[in-house]
C-alpha positions in Angstrom: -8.7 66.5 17.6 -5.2 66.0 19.1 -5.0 62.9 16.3 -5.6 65.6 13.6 -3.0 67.8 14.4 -0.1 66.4 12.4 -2.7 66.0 8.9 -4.0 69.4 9.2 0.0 70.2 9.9 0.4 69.0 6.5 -2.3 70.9 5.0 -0.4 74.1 5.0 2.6 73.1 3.4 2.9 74.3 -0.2 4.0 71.2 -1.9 0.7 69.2 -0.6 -2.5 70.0 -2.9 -5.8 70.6 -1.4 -6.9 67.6 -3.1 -5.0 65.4 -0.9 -5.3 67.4 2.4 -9.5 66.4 2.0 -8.6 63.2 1.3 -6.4 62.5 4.7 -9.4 64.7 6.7 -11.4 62.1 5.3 -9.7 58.9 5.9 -9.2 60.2 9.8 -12.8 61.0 10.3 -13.6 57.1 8.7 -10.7 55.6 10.9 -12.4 57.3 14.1 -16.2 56.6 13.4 -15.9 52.9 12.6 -17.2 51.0 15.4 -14.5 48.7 17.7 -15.5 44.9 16.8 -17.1 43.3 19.8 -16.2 40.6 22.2 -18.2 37.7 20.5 -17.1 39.2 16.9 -13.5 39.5 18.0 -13.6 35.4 19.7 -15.6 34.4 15.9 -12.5 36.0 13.9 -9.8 34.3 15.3 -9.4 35.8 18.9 -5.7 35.3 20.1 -7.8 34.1 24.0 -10.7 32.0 24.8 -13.0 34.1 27.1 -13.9 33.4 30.5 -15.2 34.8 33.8 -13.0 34.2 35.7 -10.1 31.2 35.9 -10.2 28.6 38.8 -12.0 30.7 41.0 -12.0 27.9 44.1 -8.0 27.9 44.0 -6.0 30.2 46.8 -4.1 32.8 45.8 -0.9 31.7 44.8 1.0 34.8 46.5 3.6 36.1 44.4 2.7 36.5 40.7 3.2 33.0 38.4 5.0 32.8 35.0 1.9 31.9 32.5 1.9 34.8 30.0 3.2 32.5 27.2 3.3 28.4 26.6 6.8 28.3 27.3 6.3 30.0 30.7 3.7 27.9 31.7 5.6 25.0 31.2 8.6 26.0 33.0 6.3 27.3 36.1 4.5 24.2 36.0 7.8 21.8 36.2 9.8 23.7 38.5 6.7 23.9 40.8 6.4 20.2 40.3 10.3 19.7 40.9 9.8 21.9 44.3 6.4 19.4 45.4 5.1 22.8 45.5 1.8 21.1 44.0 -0.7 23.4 44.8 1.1 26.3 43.2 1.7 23.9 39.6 -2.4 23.6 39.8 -2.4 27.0 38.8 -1.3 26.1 35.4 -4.4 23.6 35.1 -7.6 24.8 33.9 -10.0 23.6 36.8 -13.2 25.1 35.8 -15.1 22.5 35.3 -14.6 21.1 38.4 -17.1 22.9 41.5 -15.8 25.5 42.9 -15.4 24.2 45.9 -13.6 20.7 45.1 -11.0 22.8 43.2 -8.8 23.3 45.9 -9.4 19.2 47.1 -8.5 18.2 43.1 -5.8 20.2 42.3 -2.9 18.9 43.7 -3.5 15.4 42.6 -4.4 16.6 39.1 -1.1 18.3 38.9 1.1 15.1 40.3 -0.8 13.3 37.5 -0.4 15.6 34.8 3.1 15.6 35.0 3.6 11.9 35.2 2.0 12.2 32.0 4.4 14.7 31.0 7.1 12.7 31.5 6.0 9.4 31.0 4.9 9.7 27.0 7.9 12.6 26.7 5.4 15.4 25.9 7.6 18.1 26.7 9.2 19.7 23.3 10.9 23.1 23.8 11.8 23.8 20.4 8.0 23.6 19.8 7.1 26.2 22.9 6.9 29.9 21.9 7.8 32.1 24.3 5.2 34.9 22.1 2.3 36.0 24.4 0.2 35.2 21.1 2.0 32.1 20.2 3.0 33.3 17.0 4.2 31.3 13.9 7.1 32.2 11.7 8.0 31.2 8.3 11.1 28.9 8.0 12.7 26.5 5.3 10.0 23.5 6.3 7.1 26.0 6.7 6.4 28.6 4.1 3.3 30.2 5.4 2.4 33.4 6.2 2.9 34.2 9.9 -0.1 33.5 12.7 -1.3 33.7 15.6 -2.5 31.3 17.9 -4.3 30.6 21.1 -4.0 26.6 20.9 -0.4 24.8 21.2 -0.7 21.4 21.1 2.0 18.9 23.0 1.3 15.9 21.4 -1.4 12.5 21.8 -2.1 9.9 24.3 -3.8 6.9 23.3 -5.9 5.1 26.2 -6.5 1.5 24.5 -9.2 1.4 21.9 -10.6 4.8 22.6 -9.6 8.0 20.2 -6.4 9.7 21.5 -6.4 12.4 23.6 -4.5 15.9 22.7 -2.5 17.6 25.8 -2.4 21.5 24.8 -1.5 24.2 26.1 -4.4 27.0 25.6 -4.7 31.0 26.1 -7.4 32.0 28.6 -9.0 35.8 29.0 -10.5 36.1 32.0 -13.0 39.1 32.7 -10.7 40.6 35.6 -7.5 39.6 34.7 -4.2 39.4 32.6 -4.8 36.3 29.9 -2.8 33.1 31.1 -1.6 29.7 29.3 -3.0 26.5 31.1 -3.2 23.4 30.2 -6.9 22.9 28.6 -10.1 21.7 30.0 -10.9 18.7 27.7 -7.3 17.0 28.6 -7.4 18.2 32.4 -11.1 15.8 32.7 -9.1 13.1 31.1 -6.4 13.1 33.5 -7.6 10.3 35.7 -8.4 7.7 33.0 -5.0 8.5 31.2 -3.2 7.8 34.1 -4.7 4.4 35.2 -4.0 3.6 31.7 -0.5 3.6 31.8 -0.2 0.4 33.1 -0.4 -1.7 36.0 3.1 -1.9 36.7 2.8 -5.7 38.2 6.4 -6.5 37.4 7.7 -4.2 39.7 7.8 -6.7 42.5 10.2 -9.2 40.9 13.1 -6.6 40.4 15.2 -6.3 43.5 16.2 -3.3 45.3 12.9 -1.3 43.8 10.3 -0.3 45.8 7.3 -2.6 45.1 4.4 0.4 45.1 5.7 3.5 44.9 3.7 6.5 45.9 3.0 9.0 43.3 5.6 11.5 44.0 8.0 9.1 43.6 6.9 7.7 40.5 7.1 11.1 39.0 10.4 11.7 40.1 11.2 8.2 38.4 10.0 8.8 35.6 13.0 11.0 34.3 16.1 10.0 32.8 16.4 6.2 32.4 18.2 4.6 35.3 20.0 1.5 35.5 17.2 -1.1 36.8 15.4 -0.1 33.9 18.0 -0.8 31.3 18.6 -4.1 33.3 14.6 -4.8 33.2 15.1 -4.5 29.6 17.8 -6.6 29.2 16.1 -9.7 31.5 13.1 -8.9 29.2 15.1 -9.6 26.1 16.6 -12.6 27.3 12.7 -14.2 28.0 11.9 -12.8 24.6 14.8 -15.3 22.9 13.9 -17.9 25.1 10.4 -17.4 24.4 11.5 -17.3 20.6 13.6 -20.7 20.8 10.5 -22.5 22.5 8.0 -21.0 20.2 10.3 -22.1 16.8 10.5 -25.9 18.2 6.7 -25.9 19.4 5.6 -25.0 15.7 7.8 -27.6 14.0 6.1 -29.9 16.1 3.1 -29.0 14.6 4.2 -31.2 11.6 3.3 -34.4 13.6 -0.9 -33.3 13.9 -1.3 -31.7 10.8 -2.1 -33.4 7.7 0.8 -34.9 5.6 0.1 -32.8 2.3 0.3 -29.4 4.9 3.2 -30.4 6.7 5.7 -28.7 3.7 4.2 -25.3 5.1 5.0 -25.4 8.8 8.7 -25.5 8.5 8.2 -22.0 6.0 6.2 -20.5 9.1 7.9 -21.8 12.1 10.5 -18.4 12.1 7.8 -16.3 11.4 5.4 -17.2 14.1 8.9 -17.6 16.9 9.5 -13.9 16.2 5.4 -12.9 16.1 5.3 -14.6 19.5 8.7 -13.2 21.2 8.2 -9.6 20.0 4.4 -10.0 21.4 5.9 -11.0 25.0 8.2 -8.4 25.1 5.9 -6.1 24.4 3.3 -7.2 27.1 6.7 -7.6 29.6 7.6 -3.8 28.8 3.7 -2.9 29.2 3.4 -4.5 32.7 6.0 -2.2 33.9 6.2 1.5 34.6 9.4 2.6 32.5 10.5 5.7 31.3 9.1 7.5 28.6 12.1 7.2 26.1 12.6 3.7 27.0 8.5 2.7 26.5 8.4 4.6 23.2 11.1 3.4 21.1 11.2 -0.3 22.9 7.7 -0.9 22.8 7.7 0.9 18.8 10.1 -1.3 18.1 8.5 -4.3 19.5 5.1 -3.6 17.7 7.0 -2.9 14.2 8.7 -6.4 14.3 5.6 -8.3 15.7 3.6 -6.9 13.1 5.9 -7.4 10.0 6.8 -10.4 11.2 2.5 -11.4 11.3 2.0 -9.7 8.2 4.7 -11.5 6.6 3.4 -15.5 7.9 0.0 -15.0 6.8 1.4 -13.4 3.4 3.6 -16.3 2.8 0.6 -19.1 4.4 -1.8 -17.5 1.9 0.5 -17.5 -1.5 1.8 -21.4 -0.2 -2.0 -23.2 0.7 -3.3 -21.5 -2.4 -0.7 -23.2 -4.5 -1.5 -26.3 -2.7 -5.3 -26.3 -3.3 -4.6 -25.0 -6.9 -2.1 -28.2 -7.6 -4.2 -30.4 -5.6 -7.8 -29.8 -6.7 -6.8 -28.3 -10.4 -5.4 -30.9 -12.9 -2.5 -30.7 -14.4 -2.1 -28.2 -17.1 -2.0 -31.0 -20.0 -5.1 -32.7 -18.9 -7.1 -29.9 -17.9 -10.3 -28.3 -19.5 -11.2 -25.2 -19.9 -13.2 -24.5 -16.8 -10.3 -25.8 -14.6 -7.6 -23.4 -16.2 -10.2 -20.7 -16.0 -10.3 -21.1 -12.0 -6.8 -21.8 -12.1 -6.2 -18.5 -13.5 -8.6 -16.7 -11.2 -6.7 -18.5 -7.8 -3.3 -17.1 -9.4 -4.6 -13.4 -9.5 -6.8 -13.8 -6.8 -3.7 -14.5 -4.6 -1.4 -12.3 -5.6 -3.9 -9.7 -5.4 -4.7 -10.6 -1.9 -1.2 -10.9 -0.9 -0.6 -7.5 -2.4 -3.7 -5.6 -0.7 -2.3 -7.8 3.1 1.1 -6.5 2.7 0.5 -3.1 2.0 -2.5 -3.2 5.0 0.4 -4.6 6.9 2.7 -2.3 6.1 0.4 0.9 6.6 -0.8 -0.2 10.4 2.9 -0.2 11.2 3.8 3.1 10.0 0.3 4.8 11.8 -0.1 2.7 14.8 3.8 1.4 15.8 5.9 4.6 14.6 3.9 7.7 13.4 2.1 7.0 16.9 5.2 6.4 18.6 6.8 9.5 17.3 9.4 8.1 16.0 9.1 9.7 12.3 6.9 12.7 13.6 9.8 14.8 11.9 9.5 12.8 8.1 5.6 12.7 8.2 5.4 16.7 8.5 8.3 16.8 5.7 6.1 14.8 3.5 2.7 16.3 4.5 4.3 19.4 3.5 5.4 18.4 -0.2 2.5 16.1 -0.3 1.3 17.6 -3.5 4.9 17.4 -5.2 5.6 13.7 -3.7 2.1 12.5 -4.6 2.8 14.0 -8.5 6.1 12.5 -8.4 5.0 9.2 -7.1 2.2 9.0 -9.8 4.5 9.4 -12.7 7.0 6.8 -11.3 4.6 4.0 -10.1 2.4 4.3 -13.5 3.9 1.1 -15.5 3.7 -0.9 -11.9 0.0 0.5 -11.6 -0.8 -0.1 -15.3 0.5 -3.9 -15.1 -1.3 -4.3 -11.8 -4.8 -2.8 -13.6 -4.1 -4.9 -16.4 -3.9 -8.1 -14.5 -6.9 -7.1 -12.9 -8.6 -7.1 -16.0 -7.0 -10.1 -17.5 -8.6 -11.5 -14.1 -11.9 -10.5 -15.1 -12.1 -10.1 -18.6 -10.7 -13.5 -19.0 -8.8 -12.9 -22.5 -6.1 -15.7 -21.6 -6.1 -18.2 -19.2 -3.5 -20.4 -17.6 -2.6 -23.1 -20.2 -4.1 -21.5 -22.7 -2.2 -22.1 -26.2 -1.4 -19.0 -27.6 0.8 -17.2 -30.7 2.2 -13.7 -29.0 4.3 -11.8 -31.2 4.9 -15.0 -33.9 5.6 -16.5 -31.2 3.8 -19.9 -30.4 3.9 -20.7 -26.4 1.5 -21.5 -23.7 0.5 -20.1 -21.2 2.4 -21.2 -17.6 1.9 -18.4 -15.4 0.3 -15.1 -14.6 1.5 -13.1 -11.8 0.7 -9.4 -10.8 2.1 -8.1 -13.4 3.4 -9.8 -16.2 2.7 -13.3 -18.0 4.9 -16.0 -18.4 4.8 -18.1 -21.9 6.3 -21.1 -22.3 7.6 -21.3 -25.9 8.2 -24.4 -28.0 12.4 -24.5 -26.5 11.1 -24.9 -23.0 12.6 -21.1 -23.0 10.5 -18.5 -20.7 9.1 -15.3 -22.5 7.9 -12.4 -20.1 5.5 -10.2 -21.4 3.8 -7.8 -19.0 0.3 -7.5 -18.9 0.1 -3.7 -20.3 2.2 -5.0 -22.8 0.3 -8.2 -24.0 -3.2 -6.6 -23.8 -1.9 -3.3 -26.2 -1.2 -6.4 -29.1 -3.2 -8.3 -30.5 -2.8 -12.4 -30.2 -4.2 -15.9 -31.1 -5.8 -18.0 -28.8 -5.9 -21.2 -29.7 -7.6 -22.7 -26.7 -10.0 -19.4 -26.3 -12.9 -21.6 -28.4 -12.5 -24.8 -27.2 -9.7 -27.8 -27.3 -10.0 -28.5 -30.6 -7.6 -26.8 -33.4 -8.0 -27.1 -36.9 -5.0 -26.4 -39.0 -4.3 -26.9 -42.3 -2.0 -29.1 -44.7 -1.3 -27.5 -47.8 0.0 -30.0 -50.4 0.8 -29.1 -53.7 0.2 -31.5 -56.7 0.8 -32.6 -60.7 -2.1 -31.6 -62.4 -3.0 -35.4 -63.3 -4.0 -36.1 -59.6 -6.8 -37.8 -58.7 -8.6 -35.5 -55.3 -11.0 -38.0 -54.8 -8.0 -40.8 -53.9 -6.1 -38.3 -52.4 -9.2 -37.8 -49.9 -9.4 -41.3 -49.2 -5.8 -41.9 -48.5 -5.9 -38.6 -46.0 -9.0 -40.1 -43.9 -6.9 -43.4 -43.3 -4.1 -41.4 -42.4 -5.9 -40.2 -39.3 -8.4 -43.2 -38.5 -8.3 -44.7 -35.1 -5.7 -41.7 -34.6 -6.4 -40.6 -30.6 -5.3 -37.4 -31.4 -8.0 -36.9 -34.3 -11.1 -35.2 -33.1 -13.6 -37.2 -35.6 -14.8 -34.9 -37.8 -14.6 -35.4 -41.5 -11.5 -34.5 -43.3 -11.5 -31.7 -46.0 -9.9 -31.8 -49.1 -10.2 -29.4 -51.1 -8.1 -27.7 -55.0 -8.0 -24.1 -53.7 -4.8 -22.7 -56.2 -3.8 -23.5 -59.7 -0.9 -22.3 -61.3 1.0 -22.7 -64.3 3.2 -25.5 -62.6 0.7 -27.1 -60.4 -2.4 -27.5 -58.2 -2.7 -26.9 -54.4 -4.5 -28.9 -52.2 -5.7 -28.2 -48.7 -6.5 -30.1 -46.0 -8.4 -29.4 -43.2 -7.6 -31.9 -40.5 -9.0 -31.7 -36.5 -7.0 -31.7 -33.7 -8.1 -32.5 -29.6 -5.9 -29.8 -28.5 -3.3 -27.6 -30.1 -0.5 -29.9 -29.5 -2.5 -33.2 -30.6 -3.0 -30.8 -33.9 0.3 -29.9 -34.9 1.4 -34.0 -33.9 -1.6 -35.1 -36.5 -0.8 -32.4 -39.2 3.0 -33.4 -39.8 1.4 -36.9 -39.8 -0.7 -36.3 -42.5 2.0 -34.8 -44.4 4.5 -37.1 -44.4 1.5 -39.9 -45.0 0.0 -38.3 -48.3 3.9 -37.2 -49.3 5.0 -40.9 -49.2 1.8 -42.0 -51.4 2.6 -39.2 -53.8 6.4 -40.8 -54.1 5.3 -43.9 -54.7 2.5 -43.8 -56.6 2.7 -44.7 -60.8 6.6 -43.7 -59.7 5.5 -39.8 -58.8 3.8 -39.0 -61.4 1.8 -36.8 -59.1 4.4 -34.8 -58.0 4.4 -31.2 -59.2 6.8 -30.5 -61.9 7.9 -27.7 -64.2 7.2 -28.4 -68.0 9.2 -27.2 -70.9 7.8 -27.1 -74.5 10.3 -26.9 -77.3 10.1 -25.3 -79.8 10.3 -28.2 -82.4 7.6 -30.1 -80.0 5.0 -27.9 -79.6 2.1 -29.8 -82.0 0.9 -26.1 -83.8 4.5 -24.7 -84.6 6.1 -21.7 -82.8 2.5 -20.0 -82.7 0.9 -22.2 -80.0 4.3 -21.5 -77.1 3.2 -17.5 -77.7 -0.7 -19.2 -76.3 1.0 -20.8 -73.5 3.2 -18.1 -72.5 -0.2 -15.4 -72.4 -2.1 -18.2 -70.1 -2.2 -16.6 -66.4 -2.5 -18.1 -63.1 -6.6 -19.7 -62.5 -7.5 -19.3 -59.0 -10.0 -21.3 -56.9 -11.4 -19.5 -53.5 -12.0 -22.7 -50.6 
């Protein structure tokens, strides 16, 4: 009832109605009746602790009180406890419940030792990222706009142990039964401890640098583990040396290569030679730096470093091997583009898009291990990949809008690929433009016009038009000579005079040759003539030829009387007086259809 004073205090003034007093009687009696949330409920909701009976029960006391009430107290407890060799104190930071209670004690020490050579060694410790909040909590800032939270889970970062999944080091809130709730390191990294430390490495180089102990005990090797010293930077310095040595022998090795491969392959080992040198020296450094214990900073970034070039500099050989032995097997088992058929520049095409495709989807593989495995994992960028996990939304919007020419080219040559709508050397008019075709990359076309002059067209570009394909069918093109005539010519010798003008002609197809009076006009009579080519360049040759053949007989036949020509009737001449011109000026154009 103490609770209710201050409402029912209210009650009596005069300006509060009796309306409202009920309603604040109400709310009071609701407030005290509702049940508390239980344990299980409260841990199901988001409990700030995980709960447990007791925490490392086999431990001693650790006699005056320790430090663990936030993650940032821990920490410091645990390395100045560390720092003092007071080992058995820092175990008190560890959560050693699943061990039995009566190895605790026996474990401890060790665990502790190992934990923070870990620490150290992979540079785990972030104190800008260590709340000193009992609950841990979350603020909004400029890169995080969230709603403030609680947590009982802080998180130091990852250590990879070869090909198994990486293993998170946090820092987690514990409610015992009995006690206060304390920040210790968590159970599922505290089992893991032994197998990430005898994955750190094996530290066999040790023995070949002077003045350094050989094997170290563990103390010490924690203790070494801190800032980099000078042997270190010297170990990396030998190590670079080897690697351009290594580099020098590699480059000559590969060029000898030249002497056992085949003589149409030797062109390609002098373009790989580099690439390989650097693949191999980057690789050795990387091993060299891995057979020795060095600092955290100094492994991280080195080793990062070596991986990114290694990598790049593979990705790169195999990308540039792939593009170069697929033009040699293209060139070499694909005819030429003027002798080829139709099937051959079909699979040419599909080796052109095939490779660029594949170089494409290797480059961008390539390029996507070395940011996740050689950087991201490194932390060298851990800052960039949460700026951009943050605006992910925004950037991938952005990056959508920008990229969607390159991506509709890339699409298109996909389905130029499969589709097959032009091939390579096909013969083709784009845009009244006639050209053939030389090239298709990833995403444009290159046409090869009648000027030996380039035209690039991009694949969204030439799919949206529409455009001839003279070689789509078949070799063969058919064009037409249109010849125009006196009405007094004979078709029938014209015919004969345009099959001898392409007999025993290699670049005549065979068939028959039409002739045929489709249009005539006041003035004259037009011929066509349909005449068969064996591709589209042996048409247009034979066409012309035709022409000037049947225009020379038209010249010199009867003098050219069967040339067209324009007629004038006089007046005077016309045989039924001025009557008959009013006749010929009302006659109109007769039309044939071929």
């Amino acid at each position: 009832m103490l609770g209710l004073r201050p409402i029912f205090g209210r009650v009596m003034r005069p300006r509060l109605s009796m309306r409202a007093g009920v309603r604040a009687v109400a709310a009071a009696f609701l407030i005290c009746t509702v049940p508390a949330p239980s344990s299980e409920a409260a841990e199901q909701s988001g409990a700030l602790a995980f709960r447990v009976p007791a925490i490392n029960a086999g431990l001693p006391g650790a006699g005056k009180p320790i430090q663990r009430d936030s993650p940032r107290a821990a920490m410091e407890t645990f390395l100045d406890t560390i720092d003092r060799n007071d080992y058995a104190r820092a175990a008190h930071i560890l959560n050693l419940n699943h061990l039995p209670t009566d190895r605790q004690a026996e474990r401890a020490a060790g665990l502790a030792l190992k934990l923070a050579f870990l620490l150290r060694r992979y540079g785990l410790v972030d104190w800008a990222n260590l709340p000193d909040q009992p609950d841990a909590r979350v603020l909004p800032n400029s890169a995080n706009q969230t709603p403030p939270y609680k947590r009982r889970t802080v998180t130091l970062g990852e250590v990879k142990t070869g090909s198994d999944p990486a293993v998170p080091i946090a820092l987690q809130r514990f409610q015992p039964e009995d006690g206060a709730a304390a920040w210790l390191f968590s159970p599922y990294a505290v089992t893991r401890i032994d197998a990430l430390y005898r994955s750190t490495g094996d530290d066999s180089l040790r023995a070949w640098i002077p003045f350094v102990e050989d094997h170290p005990s563990l103390e010490e090797r924690v203790d070494m583990v801190g800032e980099p010293s000078l042997w270190e930077w010297t170990a990396v310095a030998v190590f670079l040396l080897i690697a351009i040595v290594v580099w020098v022998i590699a480059y000559y090795a590969t060029r000898l290569l030249t002497l056992a491969v085949p003589r149409r392959w030797r062109h390609l080992v002098p373009r790989g030679a580099p690439l390989a040198a650097t693949m191999i020296a980057a690789a050795v450094f990387r091993i060299a730096t891995d057979r020795l214990m060095l600092t955290g900073p100094v492994t991280v970034y080195l080793g990062g470093t070596a991986t990114f070039i290694a990598v790049l500099a593979g990705v790169w050989l195999i990308v540039r091997l792939l593009g170069d032995v697929s033009l040699a097997v293209s060139q070499r088992y694909i005819v030429p583009l003027g002798q080829d058929r139709p099937d051959n520049r079909k699979l040419k095409t599909q080796v052109y898009v095939i490779r660029r495709t594949a170089m494409a989807v290797i480059g961008l593989a390539g390029l996507g291990y070395v940011l996740s495995e050689a950087l991201v994992a490194s932390g060298l960028f851990d800052d960039i990949g949460l700026s951009l996990l943050a605006s992910a939304g925004a950037a991938g919007v952005l990056v959508a809008i920008a990229a969607r020419p390159m991506l509709g080219n890339v699409v298109s040559g996909l389905q130029i690929a499969l589709t097959d709508p032009v091939r390579v050397g096909d013969v083709v008019v784009f845009d009244e433009t006639w050209s053939v075709v030389e090239d298709i990359t990833f995403s444009y076309v290159v046409l090869r016009t009648w000027t030996d002059t380039r035209l690039i067209v991009p694949h969204v570009e030439l799919l949206s038009k529409p455009f001839e394909n003279w070689s789509k069918g078949g070799e063969a093109v058919t064009r037409i000579v249109a010849l125009p005539v006196d009405y007094r010519a004979d078709v029938g010798i014209i015919r004969e005079h345009a099959a001898e003008a392409v007999a025993d002609d290699a670049d005549w197809t065979g068939d028959p040759v039409h002739v045929e009076m489709v249009e005539v006009s006041v003035d004259r009579a037009l011929l066509w003539i349909w005449i068969a080519g064996v591709d589209s360049r042996a048409s247009w040759r034979l066409h012309n030829k035709v022409r000037e053949h049947l225009m020379a007989f038209l010249r010199d036949h009867e003098t050219g009387a069967w040339l067209p020509r324009r007629r004038i009737v006089m007046a005077d001449d016309a045989p039924d007086g001025p009557e008959s011109l009013e006749h010929i000026a009302g006659s109109r154009e007769a039309t044939a259809e071929p």
